[in-house]
ZAROGU-850856 format. One line per field, with one value per atom (N, C-alpha, C): x negated, y, z; atom name; residue in one letter. Coordinates in nm, 4 decimals, always signed. Each point is the difference from the previous one (the first is absolute). Layout:
REM residues N
u	[X	...]
v	[Y	...]
w	[Z	...]
zado	[CA	...]
vexdren	[A	...]
***
This chain:
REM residues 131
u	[+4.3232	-0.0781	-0.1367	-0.0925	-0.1071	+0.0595	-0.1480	-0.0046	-0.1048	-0.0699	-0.1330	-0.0414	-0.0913	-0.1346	-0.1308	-0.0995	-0.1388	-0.0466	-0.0905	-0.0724	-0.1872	-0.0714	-0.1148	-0.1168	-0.0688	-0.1627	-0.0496	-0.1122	-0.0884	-0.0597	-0.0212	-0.0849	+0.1095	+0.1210	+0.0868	+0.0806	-0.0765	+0.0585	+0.1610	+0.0801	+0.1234	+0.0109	+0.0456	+0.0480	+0.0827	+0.1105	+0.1334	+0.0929	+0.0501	+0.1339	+0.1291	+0.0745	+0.1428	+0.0912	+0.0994	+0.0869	+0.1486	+0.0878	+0.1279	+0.1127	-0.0472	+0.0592	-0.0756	-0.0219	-0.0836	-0.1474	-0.0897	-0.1643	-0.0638	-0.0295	-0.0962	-0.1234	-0.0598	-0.1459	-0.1107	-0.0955	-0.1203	-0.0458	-0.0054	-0.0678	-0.0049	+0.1377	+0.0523	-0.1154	-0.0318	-0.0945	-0.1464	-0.0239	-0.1356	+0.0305	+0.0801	+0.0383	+0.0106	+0.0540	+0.0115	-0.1009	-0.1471	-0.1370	-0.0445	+0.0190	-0.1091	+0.0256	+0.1268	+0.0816	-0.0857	-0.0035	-0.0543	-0.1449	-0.0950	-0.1185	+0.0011	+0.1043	-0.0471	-0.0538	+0.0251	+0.0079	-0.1456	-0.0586	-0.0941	+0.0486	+0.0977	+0.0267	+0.1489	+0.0120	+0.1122	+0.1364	-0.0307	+0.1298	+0.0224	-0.0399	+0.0506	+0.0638	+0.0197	+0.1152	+0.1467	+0.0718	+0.1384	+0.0553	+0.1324	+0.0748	+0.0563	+0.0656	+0.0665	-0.0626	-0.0491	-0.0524	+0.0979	+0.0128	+0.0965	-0.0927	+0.0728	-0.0600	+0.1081	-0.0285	+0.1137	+0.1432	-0.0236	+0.1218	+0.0538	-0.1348	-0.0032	-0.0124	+0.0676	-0.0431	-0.1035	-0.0821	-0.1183	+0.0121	+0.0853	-0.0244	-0.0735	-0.1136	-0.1145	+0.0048	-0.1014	+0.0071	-0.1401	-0.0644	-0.1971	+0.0122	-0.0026	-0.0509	-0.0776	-0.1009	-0.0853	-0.0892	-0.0137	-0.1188	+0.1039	+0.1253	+0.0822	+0.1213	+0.0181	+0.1371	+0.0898	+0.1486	+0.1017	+0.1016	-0.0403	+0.0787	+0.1242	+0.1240	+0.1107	+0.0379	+0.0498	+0.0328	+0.1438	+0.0942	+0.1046	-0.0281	+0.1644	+0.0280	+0.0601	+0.0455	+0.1387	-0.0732	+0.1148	-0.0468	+0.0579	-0.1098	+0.0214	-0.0221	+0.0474	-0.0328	-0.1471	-0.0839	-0.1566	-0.0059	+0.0764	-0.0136	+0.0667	+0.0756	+0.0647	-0.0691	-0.1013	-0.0772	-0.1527	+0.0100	-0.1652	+0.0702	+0.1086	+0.0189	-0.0089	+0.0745	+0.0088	-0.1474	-0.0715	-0.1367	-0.0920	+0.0308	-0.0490	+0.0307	+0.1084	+0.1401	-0.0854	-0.0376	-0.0409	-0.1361	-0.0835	-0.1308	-0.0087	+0.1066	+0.0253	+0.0399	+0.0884	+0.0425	-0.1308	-0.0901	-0.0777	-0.0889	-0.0423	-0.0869	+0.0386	+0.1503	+0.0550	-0.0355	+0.0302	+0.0384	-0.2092	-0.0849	-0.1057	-0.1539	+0.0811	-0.1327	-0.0243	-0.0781	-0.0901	+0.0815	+0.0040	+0.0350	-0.1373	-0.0802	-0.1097	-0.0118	-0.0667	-0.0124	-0.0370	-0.0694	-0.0197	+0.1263	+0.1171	+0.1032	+0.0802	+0.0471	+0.0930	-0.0115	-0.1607	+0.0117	-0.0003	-0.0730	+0.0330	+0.1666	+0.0654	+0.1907	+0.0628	-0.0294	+0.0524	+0.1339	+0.0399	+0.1472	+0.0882	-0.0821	+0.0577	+0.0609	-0.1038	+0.0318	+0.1177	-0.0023	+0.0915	+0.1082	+0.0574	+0.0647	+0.1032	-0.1043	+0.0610	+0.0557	-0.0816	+0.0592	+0.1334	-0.0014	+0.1424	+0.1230	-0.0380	+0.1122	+0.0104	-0.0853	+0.0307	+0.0414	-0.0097	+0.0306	+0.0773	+0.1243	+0.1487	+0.0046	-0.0602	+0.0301	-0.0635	-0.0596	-0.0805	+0.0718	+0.0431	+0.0877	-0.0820	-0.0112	-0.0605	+0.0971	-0.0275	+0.1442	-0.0528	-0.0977	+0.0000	-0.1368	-0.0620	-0.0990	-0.0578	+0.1196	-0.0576	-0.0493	-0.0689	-0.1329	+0.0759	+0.0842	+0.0618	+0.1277	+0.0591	+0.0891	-0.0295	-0.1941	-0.0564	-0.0773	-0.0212	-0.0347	+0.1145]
v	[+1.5743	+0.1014	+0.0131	+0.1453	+0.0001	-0.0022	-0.0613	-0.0813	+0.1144	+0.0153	+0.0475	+0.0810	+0.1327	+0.0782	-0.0130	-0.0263	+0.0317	+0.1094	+0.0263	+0.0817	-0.0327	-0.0525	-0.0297	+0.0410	+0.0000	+0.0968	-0.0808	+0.0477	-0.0782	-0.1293	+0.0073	-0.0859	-0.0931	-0.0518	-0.0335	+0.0486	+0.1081	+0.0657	+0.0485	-0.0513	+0.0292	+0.1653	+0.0974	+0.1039	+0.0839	-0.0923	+0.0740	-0.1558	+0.0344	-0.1419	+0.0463	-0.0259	+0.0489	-0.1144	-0.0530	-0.1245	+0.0468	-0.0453	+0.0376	-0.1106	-0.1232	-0.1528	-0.0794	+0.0113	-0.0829	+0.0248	-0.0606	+0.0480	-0.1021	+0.0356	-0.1198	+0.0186	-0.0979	-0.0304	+0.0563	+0.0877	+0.0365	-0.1232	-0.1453	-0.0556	-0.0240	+0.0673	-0.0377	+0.1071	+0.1173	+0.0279	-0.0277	-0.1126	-0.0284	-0.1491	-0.0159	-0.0947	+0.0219	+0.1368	+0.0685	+0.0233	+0.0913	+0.0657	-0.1587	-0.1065	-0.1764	+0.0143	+0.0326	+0.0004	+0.0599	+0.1432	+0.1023	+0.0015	-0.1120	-0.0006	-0.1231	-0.0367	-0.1724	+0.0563	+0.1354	+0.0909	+0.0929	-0.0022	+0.0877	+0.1193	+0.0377	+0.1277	+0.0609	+0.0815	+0.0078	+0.0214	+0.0749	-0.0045	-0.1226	-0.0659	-0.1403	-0.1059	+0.0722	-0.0941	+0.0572	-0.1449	-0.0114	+0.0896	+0.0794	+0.0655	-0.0908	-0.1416	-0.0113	-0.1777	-0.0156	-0.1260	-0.0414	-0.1364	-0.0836	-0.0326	-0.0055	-0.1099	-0.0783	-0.0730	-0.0798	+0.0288	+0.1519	+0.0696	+0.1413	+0.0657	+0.1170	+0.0369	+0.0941	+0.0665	+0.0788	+0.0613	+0.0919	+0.0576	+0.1181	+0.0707	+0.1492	-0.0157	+0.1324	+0.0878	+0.0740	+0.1068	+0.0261	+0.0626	+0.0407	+0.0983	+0.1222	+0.1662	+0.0919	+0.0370	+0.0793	-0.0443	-0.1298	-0.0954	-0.0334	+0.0299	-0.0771	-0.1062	-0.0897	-0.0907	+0.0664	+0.0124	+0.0013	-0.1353	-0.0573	-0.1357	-0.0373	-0.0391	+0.0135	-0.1836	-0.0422	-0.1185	-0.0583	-0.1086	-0.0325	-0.1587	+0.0064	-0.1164	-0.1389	+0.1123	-0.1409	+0.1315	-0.1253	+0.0188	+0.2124	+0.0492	+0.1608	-0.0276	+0.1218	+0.0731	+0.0696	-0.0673	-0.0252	+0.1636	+0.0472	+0.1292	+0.1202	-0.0613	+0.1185	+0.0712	-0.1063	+0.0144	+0.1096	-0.0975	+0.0449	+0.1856	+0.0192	+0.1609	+0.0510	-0.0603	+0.0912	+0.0431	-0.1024	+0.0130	+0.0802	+0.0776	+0.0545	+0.1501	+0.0285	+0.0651	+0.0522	-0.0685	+0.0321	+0.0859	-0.0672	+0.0175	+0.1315	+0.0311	+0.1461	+0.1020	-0.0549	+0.1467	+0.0163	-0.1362	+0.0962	+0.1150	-0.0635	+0.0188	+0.1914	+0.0290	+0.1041	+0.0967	-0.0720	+0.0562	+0.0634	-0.1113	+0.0073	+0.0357	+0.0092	+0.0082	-0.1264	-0.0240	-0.1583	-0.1206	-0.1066	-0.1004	-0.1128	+0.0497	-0.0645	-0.0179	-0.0854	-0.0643	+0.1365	+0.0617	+0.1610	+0.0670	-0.0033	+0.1021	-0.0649	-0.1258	-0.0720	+0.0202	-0.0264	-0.0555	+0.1918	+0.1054	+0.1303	+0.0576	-0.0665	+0.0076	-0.0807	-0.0556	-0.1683	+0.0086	+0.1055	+0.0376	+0.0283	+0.1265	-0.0235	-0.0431	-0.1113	-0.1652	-0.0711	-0.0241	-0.0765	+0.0562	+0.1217	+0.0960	-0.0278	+0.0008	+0.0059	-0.1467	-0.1316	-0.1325	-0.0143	+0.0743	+0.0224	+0.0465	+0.0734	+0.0667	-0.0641	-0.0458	-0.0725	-0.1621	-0.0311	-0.1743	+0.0098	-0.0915	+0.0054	-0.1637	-0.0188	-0.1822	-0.1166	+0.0691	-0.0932	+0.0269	+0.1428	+0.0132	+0.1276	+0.0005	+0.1933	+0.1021	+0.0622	+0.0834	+0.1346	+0.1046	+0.0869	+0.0511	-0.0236	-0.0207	+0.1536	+0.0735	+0.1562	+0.0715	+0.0371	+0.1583	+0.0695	+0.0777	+0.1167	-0.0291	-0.1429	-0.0288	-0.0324	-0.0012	-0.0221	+0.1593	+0.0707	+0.1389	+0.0431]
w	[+1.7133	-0.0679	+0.0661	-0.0067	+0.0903	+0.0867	+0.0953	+0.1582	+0.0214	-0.0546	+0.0274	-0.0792	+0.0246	-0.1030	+0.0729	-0.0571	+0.0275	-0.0776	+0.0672	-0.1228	+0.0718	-0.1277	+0.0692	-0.1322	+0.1115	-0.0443	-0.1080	-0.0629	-0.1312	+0.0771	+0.1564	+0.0792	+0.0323	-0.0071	+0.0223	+0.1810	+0.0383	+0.1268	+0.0130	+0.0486	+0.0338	+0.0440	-0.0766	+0.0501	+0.0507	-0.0924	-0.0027	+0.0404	+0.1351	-0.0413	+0.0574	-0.0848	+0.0500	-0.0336	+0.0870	+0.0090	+0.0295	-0.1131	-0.0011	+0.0432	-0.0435	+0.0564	+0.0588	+0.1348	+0.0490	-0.0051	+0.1040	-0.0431	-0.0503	-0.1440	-0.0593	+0.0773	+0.0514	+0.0388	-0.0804	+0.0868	-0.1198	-0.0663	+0.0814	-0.0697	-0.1709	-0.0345	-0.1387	-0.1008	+0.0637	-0.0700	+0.0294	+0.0659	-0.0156	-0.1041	+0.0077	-0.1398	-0.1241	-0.0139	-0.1250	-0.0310	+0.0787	-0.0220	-0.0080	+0.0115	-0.0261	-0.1339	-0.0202	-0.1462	-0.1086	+0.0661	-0.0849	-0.0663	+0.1019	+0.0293	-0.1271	-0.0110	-0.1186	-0.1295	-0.0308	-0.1857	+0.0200	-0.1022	+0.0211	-0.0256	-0.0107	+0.0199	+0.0146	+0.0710	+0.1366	-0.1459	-0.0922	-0.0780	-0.0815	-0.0097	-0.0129	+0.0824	+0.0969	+0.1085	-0.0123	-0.0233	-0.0471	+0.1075	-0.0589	+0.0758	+0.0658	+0.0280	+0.0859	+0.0476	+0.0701	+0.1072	+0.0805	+0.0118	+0.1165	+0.1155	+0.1143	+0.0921	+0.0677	+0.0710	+0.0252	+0.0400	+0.0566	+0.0982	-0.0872	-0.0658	-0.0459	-0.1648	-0.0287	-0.1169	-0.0362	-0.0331	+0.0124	-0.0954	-0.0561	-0.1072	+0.0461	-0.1790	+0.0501	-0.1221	+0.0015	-0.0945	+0.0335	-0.0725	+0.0322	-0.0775	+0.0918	-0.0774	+0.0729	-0.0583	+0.1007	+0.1076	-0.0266	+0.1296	+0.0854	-0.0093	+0.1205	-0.0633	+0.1046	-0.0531	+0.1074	-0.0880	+0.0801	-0.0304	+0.1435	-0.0319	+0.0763	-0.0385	+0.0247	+0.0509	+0.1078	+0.0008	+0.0224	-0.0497	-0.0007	+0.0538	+0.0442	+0.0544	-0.1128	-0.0735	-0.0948	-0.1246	-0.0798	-0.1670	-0.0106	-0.0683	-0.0538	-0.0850	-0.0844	-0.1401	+0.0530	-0.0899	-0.0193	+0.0051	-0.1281	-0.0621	+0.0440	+0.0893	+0.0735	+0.1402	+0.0398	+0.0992	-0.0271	-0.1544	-0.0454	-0.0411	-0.0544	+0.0247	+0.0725	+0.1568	+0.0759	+0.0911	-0.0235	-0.0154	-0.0356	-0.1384	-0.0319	-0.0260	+0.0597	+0.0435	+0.1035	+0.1030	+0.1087	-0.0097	-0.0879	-0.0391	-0.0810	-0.0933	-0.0257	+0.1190	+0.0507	+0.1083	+0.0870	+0.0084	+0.1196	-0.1257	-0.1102	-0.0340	-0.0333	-0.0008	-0.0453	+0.1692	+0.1002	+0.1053	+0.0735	-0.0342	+0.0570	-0.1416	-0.1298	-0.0292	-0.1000	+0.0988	-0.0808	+0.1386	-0.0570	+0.0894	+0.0403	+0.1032	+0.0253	+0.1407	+0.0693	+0.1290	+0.1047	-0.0501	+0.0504	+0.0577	-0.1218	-0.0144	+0.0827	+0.0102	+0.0391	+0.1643	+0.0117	+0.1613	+0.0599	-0.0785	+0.0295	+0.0234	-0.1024	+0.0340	+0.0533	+0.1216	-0.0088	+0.0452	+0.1020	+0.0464	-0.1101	-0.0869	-0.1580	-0.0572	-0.0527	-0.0770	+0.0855	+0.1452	+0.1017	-0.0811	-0.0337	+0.0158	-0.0984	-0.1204	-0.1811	+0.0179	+0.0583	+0.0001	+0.0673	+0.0865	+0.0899	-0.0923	-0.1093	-0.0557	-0.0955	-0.0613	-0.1418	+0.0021	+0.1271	+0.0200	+0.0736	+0.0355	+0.0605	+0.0418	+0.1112	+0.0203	-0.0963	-0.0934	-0.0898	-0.1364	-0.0164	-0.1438	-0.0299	-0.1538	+0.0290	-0.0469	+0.0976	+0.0068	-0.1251	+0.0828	-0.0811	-0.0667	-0.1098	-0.0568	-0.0821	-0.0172	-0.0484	+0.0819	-0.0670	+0.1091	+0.0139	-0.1238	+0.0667	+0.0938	+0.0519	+0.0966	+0.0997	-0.0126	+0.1688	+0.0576	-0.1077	+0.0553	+0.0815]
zado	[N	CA	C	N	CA	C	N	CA	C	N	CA	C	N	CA	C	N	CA	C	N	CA	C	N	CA	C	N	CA	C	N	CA	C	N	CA	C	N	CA	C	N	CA	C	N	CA	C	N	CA	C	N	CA	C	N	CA	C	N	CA	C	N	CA	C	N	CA	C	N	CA	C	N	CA	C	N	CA	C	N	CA	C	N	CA	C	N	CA	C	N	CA	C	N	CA	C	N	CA	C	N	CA	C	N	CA	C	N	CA	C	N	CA	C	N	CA	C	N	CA	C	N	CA	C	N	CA	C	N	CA	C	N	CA	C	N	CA	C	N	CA	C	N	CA	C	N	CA	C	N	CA	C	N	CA	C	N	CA	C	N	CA	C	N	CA	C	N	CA	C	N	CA	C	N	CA	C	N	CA	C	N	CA	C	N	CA	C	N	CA	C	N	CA	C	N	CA	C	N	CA	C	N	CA	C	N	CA	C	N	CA	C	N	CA	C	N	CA	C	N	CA	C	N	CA	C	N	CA	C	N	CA	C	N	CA	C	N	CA	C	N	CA	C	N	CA	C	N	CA	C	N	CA	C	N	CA	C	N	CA	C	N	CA	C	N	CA	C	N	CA	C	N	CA	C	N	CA	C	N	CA	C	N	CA	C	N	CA	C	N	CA	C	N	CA	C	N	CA	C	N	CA	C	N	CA	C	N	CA	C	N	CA	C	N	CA	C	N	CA	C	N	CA	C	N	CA	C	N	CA	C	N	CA	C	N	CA	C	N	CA	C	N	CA	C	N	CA	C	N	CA	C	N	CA	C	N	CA	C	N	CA	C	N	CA	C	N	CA	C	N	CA	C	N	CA	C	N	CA	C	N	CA	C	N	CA	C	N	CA	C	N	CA	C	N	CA	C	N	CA	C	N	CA	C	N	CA	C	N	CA	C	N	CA	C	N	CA	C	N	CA	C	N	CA	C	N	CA	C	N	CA	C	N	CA	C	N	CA	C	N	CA	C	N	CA	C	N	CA	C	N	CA	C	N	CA	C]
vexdren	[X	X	X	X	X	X	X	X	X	X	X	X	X	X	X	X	X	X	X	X	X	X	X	X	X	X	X	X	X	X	X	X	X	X	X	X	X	X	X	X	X	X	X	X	X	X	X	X	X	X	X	X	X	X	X	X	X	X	X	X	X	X	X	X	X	X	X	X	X	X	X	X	X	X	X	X	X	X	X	X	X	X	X	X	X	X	X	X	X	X	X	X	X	X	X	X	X	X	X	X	X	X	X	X	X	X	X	X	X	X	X	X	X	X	X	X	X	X	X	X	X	X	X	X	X	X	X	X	X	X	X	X	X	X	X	X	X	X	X	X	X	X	X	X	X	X	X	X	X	X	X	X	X	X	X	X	X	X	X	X	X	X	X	X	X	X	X	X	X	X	X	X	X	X	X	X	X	X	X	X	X	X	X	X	X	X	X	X	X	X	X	X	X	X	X	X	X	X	X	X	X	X	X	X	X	X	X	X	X	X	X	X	X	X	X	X	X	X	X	X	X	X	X	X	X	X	X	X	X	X	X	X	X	X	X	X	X	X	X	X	X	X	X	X	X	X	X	X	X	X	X	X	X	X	X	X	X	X	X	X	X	X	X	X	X	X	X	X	X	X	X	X	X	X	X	X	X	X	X	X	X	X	X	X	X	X	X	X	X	X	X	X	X	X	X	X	X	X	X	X	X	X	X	X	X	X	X	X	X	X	X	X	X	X	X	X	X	X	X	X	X	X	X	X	X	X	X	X	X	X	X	X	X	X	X	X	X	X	X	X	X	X	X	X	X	X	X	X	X	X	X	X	X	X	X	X	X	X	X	X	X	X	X	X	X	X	X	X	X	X	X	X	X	X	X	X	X	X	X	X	X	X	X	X	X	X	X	X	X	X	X	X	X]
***
């Protein structure tokens, strides 16, 4: 399942990383941002990129990617929810979900990822079961 979350800036700056199986290497997101950089424009990059070792599934809302990485074959779509799963609760918990808010809650954010991801499974994804 997830190995990995990023969460990175419009500049491709790493903000958020949290690792549930193992630590994927940042370098995977300076591969992803070469990636990102090929489209003239950032929502036109495919949700999910290979590299030789890794999966790279993303999502782009609000000037940020939250990008999720796997080891072996996932459900594309089960990832890209919980993705955006994620991208709702902060957005419920903080407001707006922007590079501002994130790095202002960052114990926060540590916090909500802790509860809602279980070893690389997502465990619990409702707001009102993380209030």
């Amino acid at each position: 399942m997830i190995q990995s979350f990023f969460l990175l800036s419009n500049t491709g700056e790493v903000i958020i990383e949290k690792h549930w199986r193992g630590i994927t290497p940042r370098t995977v997101c300076d591969f992803f941002w070469d990636e990102v950089n090929k489209y003239d424009s950032k929502e036109e990059m495919p949700p999910v990129v290979s590299t030789s070792k890794y999966y790279l599934i993303s999502i782009y809302r609000n000037e940020v990617f939250l990008v999720a990485t796997t080891t072996g074959e996932t459900s594309p779509l089960l990832v890209i929810e919980f993705l955006h799963r994620v991208f709702d609760i902060f957005e419920e918990y903080f407001g707006t979900v922007e590079e501002s808010t994130i790095k202002d809650n960052f114990a926060s954010v540590y916090q909500l990822l802790e509860e809602m991801m279980d070893y690389g499974y997502p465990l619990t994804t409702e707001p009102n079961a993380l209030k």
